[in-house]
mmCIF file of the N, C-alpha and C atoms, coordinates in Angstrom:
data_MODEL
# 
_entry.id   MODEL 
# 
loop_
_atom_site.group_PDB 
_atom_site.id 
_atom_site.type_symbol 
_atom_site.label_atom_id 
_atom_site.label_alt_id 
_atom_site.label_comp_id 
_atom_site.label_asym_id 
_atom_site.label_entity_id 
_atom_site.label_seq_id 
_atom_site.pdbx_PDB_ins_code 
_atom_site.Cartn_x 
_atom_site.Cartn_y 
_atom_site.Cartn_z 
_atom_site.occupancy 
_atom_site.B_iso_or_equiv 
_atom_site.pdbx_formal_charge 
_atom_site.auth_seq_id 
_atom_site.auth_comp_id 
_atom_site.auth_asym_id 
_atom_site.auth_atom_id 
_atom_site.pdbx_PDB_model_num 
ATOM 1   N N  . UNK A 1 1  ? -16.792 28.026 4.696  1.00 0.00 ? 1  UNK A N  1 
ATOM 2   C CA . UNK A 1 1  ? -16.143 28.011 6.003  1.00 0.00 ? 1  UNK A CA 1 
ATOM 3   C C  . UNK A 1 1  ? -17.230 28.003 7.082  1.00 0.00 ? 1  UNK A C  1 
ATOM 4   N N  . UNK A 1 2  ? -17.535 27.058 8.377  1.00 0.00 ? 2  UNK A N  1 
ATOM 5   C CA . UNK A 1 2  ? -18.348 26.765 9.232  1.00 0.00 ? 2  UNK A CA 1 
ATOM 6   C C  . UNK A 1 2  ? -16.967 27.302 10.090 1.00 0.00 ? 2  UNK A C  1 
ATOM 7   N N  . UNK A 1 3  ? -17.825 28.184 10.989 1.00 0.00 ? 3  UNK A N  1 
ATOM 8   C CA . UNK A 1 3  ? -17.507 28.743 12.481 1.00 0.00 ? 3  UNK A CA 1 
ATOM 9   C C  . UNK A 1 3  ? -18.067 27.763 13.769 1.00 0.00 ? 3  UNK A C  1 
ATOM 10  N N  . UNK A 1 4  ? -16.666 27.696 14.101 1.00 0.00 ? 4  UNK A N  1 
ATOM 11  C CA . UNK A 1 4  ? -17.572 26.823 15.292 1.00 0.00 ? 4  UNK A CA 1 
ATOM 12  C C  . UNK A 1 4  ? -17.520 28.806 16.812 1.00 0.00 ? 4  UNK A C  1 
ATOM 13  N N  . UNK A 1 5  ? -18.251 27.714 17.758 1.00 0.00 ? 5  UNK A N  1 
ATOM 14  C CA . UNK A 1 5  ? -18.074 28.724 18.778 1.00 0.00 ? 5  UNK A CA 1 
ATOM 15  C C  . UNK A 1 5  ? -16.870 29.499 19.224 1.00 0.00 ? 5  UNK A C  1 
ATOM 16  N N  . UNK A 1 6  ? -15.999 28.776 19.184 1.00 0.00 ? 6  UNK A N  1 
ATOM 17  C CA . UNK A 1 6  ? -14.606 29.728 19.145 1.00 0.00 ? 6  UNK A CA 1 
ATOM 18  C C  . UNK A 1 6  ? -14.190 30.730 18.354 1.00 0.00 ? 6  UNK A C  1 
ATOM 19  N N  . UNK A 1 7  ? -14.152 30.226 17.539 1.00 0.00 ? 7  UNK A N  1 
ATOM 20  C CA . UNK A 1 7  ? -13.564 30.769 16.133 1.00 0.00 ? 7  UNK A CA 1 
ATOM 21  C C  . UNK A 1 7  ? -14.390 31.962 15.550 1.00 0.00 ? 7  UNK A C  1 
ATOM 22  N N  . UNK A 1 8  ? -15.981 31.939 16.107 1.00 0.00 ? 8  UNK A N  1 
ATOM 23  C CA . UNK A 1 8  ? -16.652 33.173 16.316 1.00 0.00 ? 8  UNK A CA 1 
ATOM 24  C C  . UNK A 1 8  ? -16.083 33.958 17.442 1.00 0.00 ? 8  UNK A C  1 
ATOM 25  N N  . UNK A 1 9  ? -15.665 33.666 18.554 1.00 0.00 ? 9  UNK A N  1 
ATOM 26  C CA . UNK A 1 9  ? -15.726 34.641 19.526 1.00 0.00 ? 9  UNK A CA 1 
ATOM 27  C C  . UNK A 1 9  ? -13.900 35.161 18.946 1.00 0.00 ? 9  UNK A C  1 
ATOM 28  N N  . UNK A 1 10 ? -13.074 34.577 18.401 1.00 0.00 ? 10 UNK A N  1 
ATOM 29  C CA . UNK A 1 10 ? -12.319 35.033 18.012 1.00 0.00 ? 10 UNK A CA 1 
ATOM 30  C C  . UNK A 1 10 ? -12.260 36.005 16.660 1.00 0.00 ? 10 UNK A C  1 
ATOM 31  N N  . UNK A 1 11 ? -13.389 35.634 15.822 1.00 0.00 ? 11 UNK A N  1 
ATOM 32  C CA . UNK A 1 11 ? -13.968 37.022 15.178 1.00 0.00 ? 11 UNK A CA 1 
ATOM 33  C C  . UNK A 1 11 ? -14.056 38.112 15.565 1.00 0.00 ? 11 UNK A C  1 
ATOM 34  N N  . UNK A 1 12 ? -14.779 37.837 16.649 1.00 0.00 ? 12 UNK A N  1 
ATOM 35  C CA . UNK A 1 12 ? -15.783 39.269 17.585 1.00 0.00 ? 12 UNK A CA 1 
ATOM 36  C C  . UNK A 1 12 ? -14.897 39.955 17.692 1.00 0.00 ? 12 UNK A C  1 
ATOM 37  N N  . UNK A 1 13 ? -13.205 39.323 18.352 1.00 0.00 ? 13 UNK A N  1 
ATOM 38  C CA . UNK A 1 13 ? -12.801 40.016 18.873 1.00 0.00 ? 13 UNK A CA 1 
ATOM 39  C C  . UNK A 1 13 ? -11.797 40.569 18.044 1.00 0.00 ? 13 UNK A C  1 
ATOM 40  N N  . UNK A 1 14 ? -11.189 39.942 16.636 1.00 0.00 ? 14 UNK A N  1 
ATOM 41  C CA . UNK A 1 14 ? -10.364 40.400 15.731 1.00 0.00 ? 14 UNK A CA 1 
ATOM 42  C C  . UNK A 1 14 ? -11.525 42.099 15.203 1.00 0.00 ? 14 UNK A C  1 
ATOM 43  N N  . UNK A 1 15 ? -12.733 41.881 15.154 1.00 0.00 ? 15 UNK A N  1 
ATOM 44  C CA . UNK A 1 15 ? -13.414 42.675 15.142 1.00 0.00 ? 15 UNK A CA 1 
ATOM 45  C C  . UNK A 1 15 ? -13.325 44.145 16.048 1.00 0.00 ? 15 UNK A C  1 
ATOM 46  N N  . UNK A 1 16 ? -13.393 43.540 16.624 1.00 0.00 ? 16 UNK A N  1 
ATOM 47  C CA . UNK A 1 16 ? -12.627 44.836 17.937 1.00 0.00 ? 16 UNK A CA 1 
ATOM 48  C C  . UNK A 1 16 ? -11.692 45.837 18.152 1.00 0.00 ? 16 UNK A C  1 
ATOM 49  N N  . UNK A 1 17 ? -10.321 44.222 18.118 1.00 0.00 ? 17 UNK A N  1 
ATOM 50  C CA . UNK A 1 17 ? -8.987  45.017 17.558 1.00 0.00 ? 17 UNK A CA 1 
ATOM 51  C C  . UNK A 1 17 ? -8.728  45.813 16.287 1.00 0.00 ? 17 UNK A C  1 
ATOM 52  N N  . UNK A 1 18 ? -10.048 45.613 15.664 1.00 0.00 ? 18 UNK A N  1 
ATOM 53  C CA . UNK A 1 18 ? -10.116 46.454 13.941 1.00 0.00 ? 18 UNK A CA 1 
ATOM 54  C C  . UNK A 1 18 ? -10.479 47.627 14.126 1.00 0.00 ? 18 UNK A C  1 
ATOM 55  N N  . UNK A 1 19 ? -11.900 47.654 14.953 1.00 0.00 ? 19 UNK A N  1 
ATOM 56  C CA . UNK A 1 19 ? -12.124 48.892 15.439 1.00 0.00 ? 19 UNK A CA 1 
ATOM 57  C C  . UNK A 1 19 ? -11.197 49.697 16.464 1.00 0.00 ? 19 UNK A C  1 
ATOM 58  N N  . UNK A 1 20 ? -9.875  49.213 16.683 1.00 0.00 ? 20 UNK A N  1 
ATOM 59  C CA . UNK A 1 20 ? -9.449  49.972 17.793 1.00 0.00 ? 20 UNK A CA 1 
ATOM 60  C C  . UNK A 1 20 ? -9.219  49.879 19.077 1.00 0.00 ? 20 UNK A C  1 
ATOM 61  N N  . UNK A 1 21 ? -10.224 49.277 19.603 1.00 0.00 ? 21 UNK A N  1 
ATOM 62  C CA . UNK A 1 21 ? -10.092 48.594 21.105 1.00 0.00 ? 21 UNK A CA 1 
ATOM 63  C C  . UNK A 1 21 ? -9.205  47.611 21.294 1.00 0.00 ? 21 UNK A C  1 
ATOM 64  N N  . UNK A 1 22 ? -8.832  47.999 22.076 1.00 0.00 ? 22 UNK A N  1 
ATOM 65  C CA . UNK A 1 22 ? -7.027  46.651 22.679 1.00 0.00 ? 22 UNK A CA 1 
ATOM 66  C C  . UNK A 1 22 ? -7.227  46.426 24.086 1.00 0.00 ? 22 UNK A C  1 
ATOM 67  N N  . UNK A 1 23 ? -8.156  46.864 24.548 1.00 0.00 ? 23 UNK A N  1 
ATOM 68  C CA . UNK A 1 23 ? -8.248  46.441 26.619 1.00 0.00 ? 23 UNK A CA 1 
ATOM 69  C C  . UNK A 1 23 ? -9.193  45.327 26.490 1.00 0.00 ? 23 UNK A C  1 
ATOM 70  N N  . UNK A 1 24 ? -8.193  44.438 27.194 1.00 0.00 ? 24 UNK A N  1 
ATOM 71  C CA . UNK A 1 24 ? -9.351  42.990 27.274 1.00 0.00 ? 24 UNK A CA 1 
ATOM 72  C C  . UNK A 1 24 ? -10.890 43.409 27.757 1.00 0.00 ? 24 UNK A C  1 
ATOM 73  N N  . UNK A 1 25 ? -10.747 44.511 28.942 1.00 0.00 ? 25 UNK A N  1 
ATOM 74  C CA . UNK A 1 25 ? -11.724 44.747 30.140 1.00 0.00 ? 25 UNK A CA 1 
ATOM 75  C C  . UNK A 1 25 ? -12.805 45.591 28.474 1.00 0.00 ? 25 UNK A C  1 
ATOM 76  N N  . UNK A 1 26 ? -12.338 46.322 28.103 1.00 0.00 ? 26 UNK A N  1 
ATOM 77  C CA . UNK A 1 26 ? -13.420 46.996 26.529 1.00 0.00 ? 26 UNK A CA 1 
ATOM 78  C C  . UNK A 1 26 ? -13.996 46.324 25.554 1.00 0.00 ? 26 UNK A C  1 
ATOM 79  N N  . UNK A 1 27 ? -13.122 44.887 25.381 1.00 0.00 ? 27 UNK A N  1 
ATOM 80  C CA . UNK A 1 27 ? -13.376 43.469 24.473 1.00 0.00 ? 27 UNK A CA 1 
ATOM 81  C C  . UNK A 1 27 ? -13.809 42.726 25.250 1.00 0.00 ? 27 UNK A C  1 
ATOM 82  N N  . UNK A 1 28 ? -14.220 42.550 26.532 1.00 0.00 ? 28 UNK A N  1 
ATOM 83  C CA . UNK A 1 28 ? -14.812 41.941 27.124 1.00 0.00 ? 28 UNK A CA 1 
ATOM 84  C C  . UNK A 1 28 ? -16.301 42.067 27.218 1.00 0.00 ? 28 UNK A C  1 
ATOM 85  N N  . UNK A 1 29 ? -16.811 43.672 27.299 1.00 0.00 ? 29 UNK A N  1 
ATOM 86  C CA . UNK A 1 29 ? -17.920 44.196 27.680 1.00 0.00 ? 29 UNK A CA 1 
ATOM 87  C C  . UNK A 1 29 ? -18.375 44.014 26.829 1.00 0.00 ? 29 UNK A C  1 
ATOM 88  N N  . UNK A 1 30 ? -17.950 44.947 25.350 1.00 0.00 ? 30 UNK A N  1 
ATOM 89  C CA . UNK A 1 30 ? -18.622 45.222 23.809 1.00 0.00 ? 30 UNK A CA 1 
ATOM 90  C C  . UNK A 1 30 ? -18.896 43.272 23.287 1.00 0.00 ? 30 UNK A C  1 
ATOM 91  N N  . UNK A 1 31 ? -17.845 42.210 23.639 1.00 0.00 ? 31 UNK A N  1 
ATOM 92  C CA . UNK A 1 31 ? -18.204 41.047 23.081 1.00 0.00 ? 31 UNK A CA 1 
ATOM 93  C C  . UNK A 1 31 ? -19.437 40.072 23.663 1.00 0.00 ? 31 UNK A C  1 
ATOM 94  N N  . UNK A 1 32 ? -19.335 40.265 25.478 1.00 0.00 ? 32 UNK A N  1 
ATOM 95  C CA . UNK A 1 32 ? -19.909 39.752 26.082 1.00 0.00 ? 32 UNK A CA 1 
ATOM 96  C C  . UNK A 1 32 ? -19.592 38.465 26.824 1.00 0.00 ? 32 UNK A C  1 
ATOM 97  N N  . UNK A 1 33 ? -18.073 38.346 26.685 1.00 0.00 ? 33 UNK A N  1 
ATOM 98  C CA . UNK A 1 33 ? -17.450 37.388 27.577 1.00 0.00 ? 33 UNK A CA 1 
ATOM 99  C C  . UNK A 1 33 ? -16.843 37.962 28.594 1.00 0.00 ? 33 UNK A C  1 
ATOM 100 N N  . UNK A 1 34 ? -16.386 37.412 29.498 1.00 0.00 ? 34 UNK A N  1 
ATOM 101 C CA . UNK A 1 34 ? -15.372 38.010 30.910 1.00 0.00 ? 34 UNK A CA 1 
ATOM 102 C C  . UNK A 1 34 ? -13.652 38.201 30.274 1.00 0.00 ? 34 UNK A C  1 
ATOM 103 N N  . UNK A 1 35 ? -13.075 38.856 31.213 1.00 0.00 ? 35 UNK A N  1 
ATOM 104 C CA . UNK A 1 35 ? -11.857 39.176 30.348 1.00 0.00 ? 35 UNK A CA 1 
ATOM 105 C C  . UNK A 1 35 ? -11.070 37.784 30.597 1.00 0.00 ? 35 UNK A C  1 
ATOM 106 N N  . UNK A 1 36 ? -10.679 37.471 31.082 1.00 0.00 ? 36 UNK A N  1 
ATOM 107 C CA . UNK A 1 36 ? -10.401 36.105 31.417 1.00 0.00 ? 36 UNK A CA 1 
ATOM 108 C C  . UNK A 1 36 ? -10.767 34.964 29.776 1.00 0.00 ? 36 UNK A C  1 
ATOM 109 N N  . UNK A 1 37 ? -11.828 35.300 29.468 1.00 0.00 ? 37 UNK A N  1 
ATOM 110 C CA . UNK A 1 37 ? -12.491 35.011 28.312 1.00 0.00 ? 37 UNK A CA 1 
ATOM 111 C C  . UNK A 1 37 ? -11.574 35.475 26.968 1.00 0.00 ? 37 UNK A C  1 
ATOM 112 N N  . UNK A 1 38 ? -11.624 36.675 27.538 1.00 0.00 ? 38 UNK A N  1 
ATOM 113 C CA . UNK A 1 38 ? -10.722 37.587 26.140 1.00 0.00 ? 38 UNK A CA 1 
ATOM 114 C C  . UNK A 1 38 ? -9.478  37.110 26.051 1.00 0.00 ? 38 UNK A C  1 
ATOM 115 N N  . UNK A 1 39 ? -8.788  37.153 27.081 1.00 0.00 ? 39 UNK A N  1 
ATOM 116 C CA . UNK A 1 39 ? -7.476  36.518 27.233 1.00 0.00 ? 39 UNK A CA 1 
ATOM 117 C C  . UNK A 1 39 ? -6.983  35.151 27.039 1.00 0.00 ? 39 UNK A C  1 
ATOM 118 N N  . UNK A 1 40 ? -8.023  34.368 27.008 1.00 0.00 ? 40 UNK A N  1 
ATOM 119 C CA . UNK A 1 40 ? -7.510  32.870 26.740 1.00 0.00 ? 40 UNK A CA 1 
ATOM 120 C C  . UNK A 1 40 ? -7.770  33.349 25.068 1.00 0.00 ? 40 UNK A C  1 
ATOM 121 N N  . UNK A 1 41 ? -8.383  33.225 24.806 1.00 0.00 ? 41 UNK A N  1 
ATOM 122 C CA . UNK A 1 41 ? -9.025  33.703 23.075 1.00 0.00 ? 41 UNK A CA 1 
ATOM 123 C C  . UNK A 1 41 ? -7.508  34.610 22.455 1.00 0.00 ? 41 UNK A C  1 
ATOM 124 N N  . UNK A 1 42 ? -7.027  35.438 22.998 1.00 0.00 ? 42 UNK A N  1 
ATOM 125 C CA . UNK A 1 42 ? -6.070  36.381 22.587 1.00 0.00 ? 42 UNK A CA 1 
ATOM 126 C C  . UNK A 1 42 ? -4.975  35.310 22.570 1.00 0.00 ? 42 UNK A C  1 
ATOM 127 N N  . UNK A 1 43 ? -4.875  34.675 23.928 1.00 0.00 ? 43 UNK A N  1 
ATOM 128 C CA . UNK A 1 43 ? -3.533  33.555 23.620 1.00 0.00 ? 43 UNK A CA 1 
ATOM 129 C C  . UNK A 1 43 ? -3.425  32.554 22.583 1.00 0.00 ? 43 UNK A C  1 
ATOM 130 N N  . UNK A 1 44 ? -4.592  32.185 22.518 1.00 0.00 ? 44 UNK A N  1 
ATOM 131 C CA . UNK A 1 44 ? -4.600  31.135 21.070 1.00 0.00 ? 44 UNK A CA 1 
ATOM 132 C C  . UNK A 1 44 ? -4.661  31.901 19.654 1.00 0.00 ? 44 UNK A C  1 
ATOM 133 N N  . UNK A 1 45 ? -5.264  33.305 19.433 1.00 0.00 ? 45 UNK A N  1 
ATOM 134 C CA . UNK A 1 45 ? -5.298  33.580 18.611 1.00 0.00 ? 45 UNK A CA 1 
ATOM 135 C C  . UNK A 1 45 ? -3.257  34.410 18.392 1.00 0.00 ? 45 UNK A C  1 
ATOM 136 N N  . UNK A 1 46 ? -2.772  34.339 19.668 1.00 0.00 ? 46 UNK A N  1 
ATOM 137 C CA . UNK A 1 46 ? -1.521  34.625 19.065 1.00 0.00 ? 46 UNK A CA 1 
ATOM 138 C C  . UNK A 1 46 ? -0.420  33.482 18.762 1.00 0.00 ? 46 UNK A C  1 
ATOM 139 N N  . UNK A 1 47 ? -1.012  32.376 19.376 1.00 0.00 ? 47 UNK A N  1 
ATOM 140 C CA . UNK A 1 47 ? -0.262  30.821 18.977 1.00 0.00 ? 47 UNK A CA 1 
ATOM 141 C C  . UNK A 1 47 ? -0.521  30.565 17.492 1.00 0.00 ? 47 UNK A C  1 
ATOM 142 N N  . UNK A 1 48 ? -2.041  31.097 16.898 1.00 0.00 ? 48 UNK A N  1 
ATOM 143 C CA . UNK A 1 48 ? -2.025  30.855 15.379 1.00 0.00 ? 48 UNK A CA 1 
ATOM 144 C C  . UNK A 1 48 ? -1.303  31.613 14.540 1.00 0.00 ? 48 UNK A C  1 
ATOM 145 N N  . UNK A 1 49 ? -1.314  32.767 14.621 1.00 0.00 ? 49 UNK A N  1 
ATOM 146 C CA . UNK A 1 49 ? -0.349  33.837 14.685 1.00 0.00 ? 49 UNK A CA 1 
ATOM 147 C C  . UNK A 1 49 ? -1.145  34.866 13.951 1.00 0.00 ? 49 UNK A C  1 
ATOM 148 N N  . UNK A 1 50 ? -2.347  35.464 14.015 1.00 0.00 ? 50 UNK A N  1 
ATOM 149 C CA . UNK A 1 50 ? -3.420  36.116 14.270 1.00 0.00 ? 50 UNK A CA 1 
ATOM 150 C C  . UNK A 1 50 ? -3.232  37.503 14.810 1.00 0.00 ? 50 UNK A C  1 
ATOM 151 N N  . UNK A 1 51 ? -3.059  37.428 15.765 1.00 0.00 ? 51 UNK A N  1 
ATOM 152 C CA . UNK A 1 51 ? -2.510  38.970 16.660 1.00 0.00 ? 51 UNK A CA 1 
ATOM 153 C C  . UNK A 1 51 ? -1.047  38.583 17.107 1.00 0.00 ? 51 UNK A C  1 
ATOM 154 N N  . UNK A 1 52 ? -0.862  39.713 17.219 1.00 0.00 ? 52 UNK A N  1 
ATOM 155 C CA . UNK A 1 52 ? 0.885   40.121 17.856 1.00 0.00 ? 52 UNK A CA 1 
ATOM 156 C C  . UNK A 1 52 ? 0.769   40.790 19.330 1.00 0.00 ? 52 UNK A C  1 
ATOM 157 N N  . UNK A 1 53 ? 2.095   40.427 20.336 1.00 0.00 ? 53 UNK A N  1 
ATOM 158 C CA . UNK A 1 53 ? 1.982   40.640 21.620 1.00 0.00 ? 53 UNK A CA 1 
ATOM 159 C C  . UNK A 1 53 ? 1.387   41.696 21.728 1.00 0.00 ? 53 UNK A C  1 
ATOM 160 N N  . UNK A 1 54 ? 0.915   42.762 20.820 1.00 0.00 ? 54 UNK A N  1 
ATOM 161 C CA . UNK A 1 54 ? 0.673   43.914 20.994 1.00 0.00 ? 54 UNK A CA 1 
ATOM 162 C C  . UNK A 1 54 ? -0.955  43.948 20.575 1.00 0.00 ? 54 UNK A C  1 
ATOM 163 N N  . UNK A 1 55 ? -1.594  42.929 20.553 1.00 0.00 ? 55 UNK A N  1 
ATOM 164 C CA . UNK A 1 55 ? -2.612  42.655 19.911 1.00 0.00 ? 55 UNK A CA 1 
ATOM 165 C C  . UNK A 1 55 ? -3.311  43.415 18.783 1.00 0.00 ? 55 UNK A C  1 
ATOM 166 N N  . UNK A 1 56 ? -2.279  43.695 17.949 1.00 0.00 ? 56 UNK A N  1 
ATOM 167 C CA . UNK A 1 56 ? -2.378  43.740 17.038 1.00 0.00 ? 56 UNK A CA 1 
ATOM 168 C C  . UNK A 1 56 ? -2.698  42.636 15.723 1.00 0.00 ? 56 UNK A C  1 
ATOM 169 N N  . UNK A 1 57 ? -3.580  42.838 14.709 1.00 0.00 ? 57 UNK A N  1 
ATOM 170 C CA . UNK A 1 57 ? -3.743  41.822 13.722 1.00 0.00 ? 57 UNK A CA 1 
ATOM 171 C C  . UNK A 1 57 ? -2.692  41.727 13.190 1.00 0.00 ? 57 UNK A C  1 
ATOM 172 N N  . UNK A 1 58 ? -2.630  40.501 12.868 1.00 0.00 ? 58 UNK A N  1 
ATOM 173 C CA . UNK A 1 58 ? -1.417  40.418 11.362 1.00 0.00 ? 58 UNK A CA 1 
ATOM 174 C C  . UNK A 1 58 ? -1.789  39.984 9.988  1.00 0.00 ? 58 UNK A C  1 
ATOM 175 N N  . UNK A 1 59 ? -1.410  40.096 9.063  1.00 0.00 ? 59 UNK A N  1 
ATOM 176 C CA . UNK A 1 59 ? -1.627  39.763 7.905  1.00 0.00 ? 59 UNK A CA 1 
ATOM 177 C C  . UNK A 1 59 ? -2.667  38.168 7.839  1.00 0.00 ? 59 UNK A C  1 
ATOM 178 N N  . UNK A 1 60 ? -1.988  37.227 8.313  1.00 0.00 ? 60 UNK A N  1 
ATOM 179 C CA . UNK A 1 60 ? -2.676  36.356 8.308  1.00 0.00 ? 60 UNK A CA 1 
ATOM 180 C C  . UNK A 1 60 ? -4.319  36.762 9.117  1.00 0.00 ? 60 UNK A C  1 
ATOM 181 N N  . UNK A 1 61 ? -4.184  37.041 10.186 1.00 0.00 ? 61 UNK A N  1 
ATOM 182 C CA . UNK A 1 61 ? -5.312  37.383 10.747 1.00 0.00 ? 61 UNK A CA 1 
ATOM 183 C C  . UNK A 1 61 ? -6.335  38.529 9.765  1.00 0.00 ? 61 UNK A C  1 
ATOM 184 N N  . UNK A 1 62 ? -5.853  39.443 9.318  1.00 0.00 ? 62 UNK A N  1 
ATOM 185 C CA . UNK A 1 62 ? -6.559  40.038 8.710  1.00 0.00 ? 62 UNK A CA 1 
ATOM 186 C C  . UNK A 1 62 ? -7.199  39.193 7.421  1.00 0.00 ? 62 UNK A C  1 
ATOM 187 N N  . UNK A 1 63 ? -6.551  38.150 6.980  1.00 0.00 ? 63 UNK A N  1 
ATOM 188 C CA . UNK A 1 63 ? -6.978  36.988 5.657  1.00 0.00 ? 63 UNK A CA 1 
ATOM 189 C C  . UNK A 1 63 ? -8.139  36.167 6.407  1.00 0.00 ? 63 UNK A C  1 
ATOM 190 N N  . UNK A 1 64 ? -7.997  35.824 7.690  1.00 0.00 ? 64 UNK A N  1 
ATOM 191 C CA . UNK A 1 64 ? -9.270  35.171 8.528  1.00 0.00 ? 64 UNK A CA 1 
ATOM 192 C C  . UNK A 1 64 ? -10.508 35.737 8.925  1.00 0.00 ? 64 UNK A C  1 
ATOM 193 N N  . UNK A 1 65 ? -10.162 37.166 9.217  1.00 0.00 ? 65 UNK A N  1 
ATOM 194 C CA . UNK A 1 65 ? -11.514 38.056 9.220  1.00 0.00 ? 65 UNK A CA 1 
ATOM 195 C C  . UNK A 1 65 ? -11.761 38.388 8.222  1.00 0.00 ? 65 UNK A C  1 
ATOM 196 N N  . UNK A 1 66 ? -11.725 38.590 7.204  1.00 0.00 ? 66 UNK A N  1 
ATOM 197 C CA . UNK A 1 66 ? -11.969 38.859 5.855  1.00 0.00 ? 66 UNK A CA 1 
ATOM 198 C C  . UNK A 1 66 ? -12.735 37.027 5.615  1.00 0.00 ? 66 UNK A C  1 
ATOM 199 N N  . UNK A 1 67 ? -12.523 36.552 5.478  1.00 0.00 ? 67 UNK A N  1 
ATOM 200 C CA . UNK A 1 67 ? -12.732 35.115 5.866  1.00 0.00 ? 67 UNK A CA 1 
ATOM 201 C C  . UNK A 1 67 ? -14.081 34.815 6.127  1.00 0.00 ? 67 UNK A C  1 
ATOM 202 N N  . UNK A 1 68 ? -13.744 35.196 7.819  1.00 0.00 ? 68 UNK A N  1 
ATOM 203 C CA . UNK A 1 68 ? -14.905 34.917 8.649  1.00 0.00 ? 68 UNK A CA 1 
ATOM 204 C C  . UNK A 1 68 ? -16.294 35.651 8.205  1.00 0.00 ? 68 UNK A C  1 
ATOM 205 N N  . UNK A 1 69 ? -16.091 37.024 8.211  1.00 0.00 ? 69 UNK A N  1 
ATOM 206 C CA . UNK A 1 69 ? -16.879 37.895 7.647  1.00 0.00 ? 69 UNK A CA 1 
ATOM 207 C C  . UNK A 1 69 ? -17.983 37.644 6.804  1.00 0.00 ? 69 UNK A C  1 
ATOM 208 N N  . UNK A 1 70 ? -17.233 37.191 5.853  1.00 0.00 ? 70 UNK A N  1 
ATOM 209 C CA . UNK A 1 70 ? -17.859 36.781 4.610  1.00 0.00 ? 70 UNK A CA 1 
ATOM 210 C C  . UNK A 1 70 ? -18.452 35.700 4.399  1.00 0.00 ? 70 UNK A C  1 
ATOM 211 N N  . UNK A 1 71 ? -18.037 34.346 5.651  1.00 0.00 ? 71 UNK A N  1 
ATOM 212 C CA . UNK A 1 71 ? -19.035 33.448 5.721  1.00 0.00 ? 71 UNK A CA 1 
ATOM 213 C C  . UNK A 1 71 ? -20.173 33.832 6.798  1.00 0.00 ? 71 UNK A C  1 
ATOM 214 N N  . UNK A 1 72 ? -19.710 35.229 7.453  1.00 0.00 ? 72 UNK A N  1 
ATOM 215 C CA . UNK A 1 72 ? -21.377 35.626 8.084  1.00 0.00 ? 72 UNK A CA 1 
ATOM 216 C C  . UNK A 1 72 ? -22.467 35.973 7.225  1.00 0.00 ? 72 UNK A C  1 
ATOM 217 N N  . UNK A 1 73 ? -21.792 36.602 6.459  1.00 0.00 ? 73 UNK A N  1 
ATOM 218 C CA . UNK A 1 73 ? -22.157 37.178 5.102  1.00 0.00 ? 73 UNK A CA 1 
ATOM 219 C C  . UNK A 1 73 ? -23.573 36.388 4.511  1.00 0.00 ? 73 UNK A C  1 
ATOM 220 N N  . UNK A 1 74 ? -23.183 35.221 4.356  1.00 0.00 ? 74 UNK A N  1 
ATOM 221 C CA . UNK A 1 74 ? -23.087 34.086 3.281  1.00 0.00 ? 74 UNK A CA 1 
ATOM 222 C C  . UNK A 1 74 ? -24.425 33.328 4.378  1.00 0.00 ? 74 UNK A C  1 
ATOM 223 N N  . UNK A 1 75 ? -24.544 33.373 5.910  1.00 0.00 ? 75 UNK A N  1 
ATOM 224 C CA . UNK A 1 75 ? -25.322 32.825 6.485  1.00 0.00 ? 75 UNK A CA 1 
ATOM 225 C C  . UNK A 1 75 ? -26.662 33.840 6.513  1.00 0.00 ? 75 UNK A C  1 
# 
């Protein structure tokens, strides 16, 4: 699996929501994008169906970071 730039920053931030953090303005700082940033990223990652309005992971999402992870892993 090749990460493009998105699909990393949508790591970072499934990363986040793993650890706990749910404020764009806290996923903004710790990732290093603007929240504005976080929020477009959160909308697509809930169109894939990734997080829930509650930005929460979902099953599928948790199969993508597990995923992603492991092709950091692997680099």
């Amino acid at each position: 699996m090749v990460l493009d730039q998105g699909e990393l920053t949508q790591l970072m931030i499934m990363v986040e929501l793993f650890d706990g953090v749910d404020k764009p303005a806290s996923i903004a700082k710790n990732v290093g994008i603007t929240i504005q940033g976080v929020n477009y990223h959160l909308k697509i990652m809930r169109k894939k169906g990734l997080v829930n309005d509650s930005n929460e992971i979902s099953k599928e999402g948790f199969s993508v970071l597990e995923s992603g992870l492991g092709s950091l892993r692997e680099f």
